[in-house]
C-alpha positions as CSV (number, residue, x, y, z in Angstrom):
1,X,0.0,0.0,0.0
2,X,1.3,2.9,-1.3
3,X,1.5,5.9,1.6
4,X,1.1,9.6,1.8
5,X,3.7,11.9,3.9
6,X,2.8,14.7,5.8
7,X,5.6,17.8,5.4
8,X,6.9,16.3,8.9
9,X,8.2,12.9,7.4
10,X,5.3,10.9,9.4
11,X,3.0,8.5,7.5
12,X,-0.3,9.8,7.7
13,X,-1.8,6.4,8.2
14,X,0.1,4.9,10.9
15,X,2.2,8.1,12.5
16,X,5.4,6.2,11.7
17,X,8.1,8.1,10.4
18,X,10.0,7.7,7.4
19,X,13.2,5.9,7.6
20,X,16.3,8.0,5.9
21,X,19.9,7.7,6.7
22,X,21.9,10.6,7.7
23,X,23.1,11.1,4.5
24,X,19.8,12.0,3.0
25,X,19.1,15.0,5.4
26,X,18.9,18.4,3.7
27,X,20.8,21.2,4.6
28,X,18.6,23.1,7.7
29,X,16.7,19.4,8.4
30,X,16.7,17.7,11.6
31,X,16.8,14.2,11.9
32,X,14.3,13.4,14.8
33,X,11.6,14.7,12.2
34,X,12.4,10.8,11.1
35,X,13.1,9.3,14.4
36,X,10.6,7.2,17.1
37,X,12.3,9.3,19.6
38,X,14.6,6.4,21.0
39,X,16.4,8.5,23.0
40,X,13.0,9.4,25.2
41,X,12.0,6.0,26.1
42,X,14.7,5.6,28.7
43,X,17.2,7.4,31.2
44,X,20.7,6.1,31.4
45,X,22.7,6.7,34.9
46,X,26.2,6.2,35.1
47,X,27.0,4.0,37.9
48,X,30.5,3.0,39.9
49,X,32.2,0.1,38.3
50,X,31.3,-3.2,40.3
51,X,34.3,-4.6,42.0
52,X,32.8,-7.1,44.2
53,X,30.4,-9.5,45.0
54,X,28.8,-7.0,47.4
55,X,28.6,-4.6,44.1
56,X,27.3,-7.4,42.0
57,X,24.3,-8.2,44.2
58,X,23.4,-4.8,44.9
59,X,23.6,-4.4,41.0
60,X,21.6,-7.8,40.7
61,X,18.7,-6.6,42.7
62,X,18.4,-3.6,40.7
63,X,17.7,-6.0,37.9
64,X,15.1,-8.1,40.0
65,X,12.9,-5.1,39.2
66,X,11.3,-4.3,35.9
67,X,12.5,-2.7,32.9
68,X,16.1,-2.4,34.5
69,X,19.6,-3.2,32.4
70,X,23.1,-2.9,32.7
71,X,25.3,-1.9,30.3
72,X,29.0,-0.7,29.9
73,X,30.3,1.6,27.3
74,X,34.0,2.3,26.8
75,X,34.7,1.1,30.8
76,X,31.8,3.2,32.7
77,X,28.7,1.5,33.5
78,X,25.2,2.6,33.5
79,X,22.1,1.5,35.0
80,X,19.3,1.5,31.8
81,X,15.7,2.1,33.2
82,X,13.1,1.7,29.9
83,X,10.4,4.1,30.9
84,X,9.4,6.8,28.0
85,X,9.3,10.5,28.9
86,X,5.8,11.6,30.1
87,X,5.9,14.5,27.7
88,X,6.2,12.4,24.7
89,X,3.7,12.8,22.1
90,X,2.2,10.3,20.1
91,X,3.9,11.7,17.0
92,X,7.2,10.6,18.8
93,X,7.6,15.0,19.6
94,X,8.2,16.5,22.8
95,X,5.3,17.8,24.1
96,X,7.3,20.5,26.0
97,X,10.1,21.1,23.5
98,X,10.1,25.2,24.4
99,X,10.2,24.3,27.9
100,X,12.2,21.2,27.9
101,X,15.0,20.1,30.2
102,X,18.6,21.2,29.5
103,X,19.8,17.5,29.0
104,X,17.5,17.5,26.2
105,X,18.8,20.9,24.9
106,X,22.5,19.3,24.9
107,X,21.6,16.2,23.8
108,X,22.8,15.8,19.8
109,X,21.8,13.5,16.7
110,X,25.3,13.3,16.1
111,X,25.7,9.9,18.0
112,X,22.5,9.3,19.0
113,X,21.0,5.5,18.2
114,X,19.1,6.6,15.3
115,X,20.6,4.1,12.6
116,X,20.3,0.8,15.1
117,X,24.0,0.7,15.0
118,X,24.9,1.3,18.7
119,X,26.8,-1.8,20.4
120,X,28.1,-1.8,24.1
121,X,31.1,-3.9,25.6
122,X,28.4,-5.3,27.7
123,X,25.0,-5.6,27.6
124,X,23.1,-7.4,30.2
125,X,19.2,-7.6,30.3
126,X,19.2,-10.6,33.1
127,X,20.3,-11.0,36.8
128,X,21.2,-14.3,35.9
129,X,24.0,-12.3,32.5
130,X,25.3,-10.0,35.4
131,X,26.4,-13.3,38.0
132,X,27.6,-15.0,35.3
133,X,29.8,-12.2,34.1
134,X,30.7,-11.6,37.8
135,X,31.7,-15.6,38.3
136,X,33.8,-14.7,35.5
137,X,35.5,-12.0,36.9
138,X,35.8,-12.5,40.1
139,X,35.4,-16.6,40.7
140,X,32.5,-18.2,41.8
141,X,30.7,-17.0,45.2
142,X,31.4,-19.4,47.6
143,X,27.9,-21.3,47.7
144,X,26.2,-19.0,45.7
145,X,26.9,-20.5,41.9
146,X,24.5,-20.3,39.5
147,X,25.8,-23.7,38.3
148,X,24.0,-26.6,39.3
149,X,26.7,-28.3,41.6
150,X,28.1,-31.7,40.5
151,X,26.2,-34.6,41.7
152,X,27.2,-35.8,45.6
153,X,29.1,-40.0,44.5
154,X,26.8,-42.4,45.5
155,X,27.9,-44.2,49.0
156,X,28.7,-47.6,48.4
């Protein structure tokens, strides 16, 4: 099915936008006219590297709660929390743009996530990825191993 494009870039039949690359943009163009506002639908914190177990399982029950990840990028970590700006619009547009936080005014398209290209040293979406990673770093927990223990020999 063949769609119409309002001035904005959005389809007029399902508010999507229209994909471009960076290269396409006109001179004077912004590219969240084209974006689904990725950078709105979460907060990143940068958080102290983990360098023990007692920073791994305080890190661990951050991820025991809902739309909670880890992730490190060039050394620092960050705590990811997926929750979507309450000012944003259904259009994917900031419902307070004239008034909008200064974070937002700095923040740039330059290396935003727009082209689905962004990879992290570490990603991990599961308490279970972040002991793992910590067993591998640090040696297992004494006790505590997510690895099922070998079975006890049989007494003869």
């Amino acid at each position: 099915m063949e769609r119409d494009y309002h001035e904005s870039g959005l389809s007029i039949v399902d508010n999507q936008p229209v994909r471009i690359s960076r290269d396409q943009l006109k001179p004077g163009e912004n590219l969240c006219e084209y974006c689904t506002a990725r950078c709105c639908r979460y907060i990143a914190l940068q958080i102290e590297t983990p360098t023990d177990w007692n920073d791994f399982d305080t890190l661990r029950w951050f991820m025991y709660h809902e739309r909670i990840g880890l992730f490190v990028d060039d050394g620092d970590w960050y705590l990811i929390v997926y929750n979507k700006c309450r000012h944003l619009q259904a259009d994917h547009r900031c419902g307070v743009y004239e008034i909008r936080p200064q974070i937002c005014r700095d923040y740039s398209t330059d290396n935003c996530e727009y082209d689905d290209t962004w990879v992290y040293d570490q990603f991990f979406e599961t308490p279970e990825q972040l002991v793992e990673y910590a067993e591998a770093v640090l040696g297992p927990r004494e006790g505590t191993s997510i690895r099922s223990r070998p079975p006890k020999a049989v007494a003869g």
